[in-house]
C-alpha positions as CSV (number, residue, x, y, z in Angstrom):
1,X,88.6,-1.6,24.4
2,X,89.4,-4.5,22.3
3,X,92.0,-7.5,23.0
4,X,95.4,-6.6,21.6
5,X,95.4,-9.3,19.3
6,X,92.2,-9.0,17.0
7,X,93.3,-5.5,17.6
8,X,96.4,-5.5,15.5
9,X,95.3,-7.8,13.5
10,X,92.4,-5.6,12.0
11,X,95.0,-2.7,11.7
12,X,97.3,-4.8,10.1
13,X,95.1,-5.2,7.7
14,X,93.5,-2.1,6.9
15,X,97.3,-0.8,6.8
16,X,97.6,-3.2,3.9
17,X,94.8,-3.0,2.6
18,X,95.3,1.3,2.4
19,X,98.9,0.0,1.2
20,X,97.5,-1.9,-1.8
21,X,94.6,0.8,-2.7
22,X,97.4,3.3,-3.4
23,X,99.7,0.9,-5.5
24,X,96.8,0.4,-7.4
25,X,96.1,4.0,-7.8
26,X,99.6,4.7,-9.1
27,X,100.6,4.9,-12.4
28,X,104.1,2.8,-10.9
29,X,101.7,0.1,-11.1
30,X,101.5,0.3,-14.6
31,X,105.4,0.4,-15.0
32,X,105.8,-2.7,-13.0
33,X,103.5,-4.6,-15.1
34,X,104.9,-3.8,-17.9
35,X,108.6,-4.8,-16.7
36,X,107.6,-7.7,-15.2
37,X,105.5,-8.7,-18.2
38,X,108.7,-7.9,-20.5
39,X,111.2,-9.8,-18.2
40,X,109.1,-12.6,-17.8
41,X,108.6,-13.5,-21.5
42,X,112.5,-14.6,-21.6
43,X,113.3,-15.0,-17.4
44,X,111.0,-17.7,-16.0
45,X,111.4,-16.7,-12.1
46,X,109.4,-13.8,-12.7
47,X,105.9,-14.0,-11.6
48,X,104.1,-11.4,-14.4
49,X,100.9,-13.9,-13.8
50,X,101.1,-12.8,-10.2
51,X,101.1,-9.2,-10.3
52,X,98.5,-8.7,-13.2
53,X,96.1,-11.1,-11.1
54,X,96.3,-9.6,-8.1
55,X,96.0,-5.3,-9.6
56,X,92.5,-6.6,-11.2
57,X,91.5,-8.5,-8.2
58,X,92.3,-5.3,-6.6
59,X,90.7,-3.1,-8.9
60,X,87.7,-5.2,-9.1
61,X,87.2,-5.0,-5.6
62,X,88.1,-1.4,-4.6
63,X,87.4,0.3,-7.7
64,X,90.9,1.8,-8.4
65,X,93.2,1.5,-11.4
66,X,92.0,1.1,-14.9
67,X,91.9,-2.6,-15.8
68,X,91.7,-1.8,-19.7
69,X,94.8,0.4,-19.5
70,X,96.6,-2.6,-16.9
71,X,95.5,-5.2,-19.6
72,X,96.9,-3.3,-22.0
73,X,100.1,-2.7,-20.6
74,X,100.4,-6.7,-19.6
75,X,99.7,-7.5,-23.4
76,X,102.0,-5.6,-24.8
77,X,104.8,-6.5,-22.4
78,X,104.4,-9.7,-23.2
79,X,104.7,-9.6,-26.9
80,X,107.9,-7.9,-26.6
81,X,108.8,-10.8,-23.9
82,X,108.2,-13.3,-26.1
83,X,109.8,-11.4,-29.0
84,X,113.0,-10.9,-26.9
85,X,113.4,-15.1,-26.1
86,X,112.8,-15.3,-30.1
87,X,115.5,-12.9,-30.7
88,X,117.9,-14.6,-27.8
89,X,117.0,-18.0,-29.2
90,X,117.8,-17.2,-32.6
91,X,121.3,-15.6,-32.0
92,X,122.5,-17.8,-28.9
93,X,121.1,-20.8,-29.4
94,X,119.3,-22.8,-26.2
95,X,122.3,-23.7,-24.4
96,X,124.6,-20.8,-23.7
97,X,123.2,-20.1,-20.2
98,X,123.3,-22.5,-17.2
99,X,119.9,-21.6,-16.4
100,X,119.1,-22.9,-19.7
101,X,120.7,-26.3,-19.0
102,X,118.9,-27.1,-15.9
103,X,117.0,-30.2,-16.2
104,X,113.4,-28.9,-16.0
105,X,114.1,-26.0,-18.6
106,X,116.2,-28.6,-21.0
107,X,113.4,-31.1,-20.6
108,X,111.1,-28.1,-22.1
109,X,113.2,-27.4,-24.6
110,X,113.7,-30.6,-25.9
111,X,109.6,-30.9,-26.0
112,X,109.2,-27.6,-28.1
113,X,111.6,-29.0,-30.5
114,X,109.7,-32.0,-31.6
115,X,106.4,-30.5,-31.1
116,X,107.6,-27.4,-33.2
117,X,108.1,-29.4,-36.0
118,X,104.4,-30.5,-36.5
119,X,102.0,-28.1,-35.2
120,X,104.2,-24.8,-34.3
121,X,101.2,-22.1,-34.2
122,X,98.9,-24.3,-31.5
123,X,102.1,-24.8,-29.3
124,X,103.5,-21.0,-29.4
125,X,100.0,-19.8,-28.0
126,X,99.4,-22.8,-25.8
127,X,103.1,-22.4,-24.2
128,X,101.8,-18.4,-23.3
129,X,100.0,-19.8,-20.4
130,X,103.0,-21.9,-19.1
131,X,105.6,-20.3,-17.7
132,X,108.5,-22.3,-18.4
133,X,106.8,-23.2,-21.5
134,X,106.7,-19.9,-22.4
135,X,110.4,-19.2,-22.9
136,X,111.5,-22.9,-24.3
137,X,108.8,-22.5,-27.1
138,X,109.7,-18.8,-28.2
139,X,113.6,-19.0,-27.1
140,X,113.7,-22.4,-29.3
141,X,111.5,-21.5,-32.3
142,X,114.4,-18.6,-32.6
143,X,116.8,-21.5,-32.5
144,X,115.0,-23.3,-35.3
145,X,114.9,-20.4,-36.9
146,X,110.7,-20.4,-37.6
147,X,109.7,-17.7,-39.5
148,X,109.5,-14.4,-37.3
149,X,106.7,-13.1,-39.5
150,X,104.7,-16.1,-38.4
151,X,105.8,-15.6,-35.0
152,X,105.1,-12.2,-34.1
153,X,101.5,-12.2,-34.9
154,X,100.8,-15.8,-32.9
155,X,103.2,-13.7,-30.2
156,X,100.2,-10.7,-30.6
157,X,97.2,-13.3,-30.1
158,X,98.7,-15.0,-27.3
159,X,99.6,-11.6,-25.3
160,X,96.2,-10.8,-25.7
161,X,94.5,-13.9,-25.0
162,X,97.1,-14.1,-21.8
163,X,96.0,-10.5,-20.7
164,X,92.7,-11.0,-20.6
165,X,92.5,-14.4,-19.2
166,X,94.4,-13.6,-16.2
167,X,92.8,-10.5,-15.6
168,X,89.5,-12.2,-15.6
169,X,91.0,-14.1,-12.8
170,X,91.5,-11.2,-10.4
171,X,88.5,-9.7,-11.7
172,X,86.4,-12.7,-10.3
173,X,88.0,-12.5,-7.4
174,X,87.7,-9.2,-6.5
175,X,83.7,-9.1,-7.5
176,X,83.6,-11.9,-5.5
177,X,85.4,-10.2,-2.0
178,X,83.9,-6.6,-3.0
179,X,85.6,-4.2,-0.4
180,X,88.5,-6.5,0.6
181,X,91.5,-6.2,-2.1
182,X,94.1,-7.7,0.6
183,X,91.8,-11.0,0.5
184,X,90.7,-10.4,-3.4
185,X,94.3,-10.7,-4.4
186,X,95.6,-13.6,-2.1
187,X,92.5,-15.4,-3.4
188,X,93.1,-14.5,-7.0
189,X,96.9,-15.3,-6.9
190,X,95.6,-18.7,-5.5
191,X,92.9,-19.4,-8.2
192,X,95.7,-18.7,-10.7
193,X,98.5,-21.1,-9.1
194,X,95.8,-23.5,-9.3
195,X,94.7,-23.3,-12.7
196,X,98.5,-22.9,-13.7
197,X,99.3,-26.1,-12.0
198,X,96.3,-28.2,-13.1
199,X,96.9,-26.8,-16.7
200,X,101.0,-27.8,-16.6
201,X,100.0,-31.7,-14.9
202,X,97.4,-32.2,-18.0
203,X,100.0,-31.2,-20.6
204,X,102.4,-33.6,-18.6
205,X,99.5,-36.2,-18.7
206,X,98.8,-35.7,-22.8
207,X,102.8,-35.7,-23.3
208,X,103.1,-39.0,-21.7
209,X,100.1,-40.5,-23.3
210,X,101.2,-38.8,-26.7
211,X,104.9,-40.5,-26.0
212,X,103.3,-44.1,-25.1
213,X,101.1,-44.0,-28.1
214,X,104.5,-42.9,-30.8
215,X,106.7,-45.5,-28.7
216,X,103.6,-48.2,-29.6
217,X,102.9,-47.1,-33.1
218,X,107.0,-47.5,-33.7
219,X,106.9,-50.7,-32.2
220,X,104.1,-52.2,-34.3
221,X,105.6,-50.8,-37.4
222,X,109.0,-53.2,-36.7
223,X,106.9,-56.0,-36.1
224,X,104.8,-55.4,-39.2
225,X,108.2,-55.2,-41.3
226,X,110.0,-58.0,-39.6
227,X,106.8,-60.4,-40.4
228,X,106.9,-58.6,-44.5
229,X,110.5,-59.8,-44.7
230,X,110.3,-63.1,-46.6
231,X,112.3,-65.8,-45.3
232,X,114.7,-67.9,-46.9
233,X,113.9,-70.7,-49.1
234,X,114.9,-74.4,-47.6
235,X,116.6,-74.2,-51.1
236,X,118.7,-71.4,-50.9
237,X,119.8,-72.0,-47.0
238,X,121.1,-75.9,-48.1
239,X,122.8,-73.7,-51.4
């Protein structure tokens, strides 16, 4: 008979484990991925990332599910995501919620507004992978009204793209812990908080030096037209 610790602990776990092996069997699971995926593309606090991650670490290391049909489902909730913050963006603006005016989200916004203006297509696919991003880019290239029938397809390639990379995520994971989805999807959900973070502190890092080098380039151009501006003959200051 074992100790009554290890012992509940290793029941624990296979309950769980048994729990997640017939979520991932379900077709629920599909339905959730899809709402989160939709809800997410215009509501930041929902982690869409999370659950796709963690169904194909699961199915990766179980066997269970269908990770084309889940990738699927994540890819085409997030178009319509995205769509939806275009559609809210272009008929309420970027300010009509508080949620909207919190300093981290107006910070964003004021970002996808300058960088809209020069390279819009790099910055609606990069901002996919961000989730904050995500809904100042889309939400405020509706506000600046960019053209939807550029949008939507960008919208298409970066579902995709999104789908499949975070998928991969789980997928490694789960390869790698064969037989343990508990532990396949707590290490996937990690890996991805990771990369999510280290992705969002370089952007900050190429913002800043992107910022520095504009404030520098302004400043040389005053100089350079204050030194082209002639000064007054001896001549004409004694007239």
């Amino acid at each position: 008979m074992c100790p009554i610790a290890p012992c509940f602990y290793r029941r624990s776990v296979d309950f769980l484990n048994e729990l997640i092996l017939q979520a991932a069997a379900s077709p629920w699971l599909l339905l959730v991925m899809f709402g989160t995926a939709v809800i997410d593309g215009f509501f930041p606090p929902i982690p869409s990332e999370t659950v796709l991650v963690a169904a194909a670490a699961v199915t990766a290391s179980a066997g269970v599910g269908n990770i084309v049909l889940l990738c699927a489902v994540a890819a085409i909730g997030a178009v319509i995501g995205d769509n939806i913050a275009y559609a809210i963006g272009r008929a309420v603006g970027v300010g009509r919620w508080g949620w909207m005016r919190r300093p981290r989200v107006a910070a964003a916004v004021e970002r996808a507004q300058r960088a809209l203006e020069h390279r819009g297509a790099p910055l609606i696919l990069a901002a996919r992978y961000i989730p904050v991003g995500r809904v100042a880019v889309n939400m405020t290239a509706g506000a600046l009204r960019y053209p939807w029938r550029r949008f939507l397809p960008l919208s298409v390639l970066a579902g995709i793209t999104w789908a499949a990379y975070s998928a991969a995520i789980g997928l490694l994971a789960g390869a790698w812990l064969e037989g343990q989805p508990l532990l396949s999807a707590v290490i996937g959900i990690v890996f991805a908080l990771v990369i999510g973070f280290a992705v969002e502190r370089i952007a900050a890092v190429r913002r800043r030096r992107t910022a520095a080098a504009t404030g520098a380039g302004e400043t040389a151009a005053r100089e350079t037209a204050a030194r082209e501006v002639p000064e007054p003959c001896p001549a004409e200051v004694a007239g």
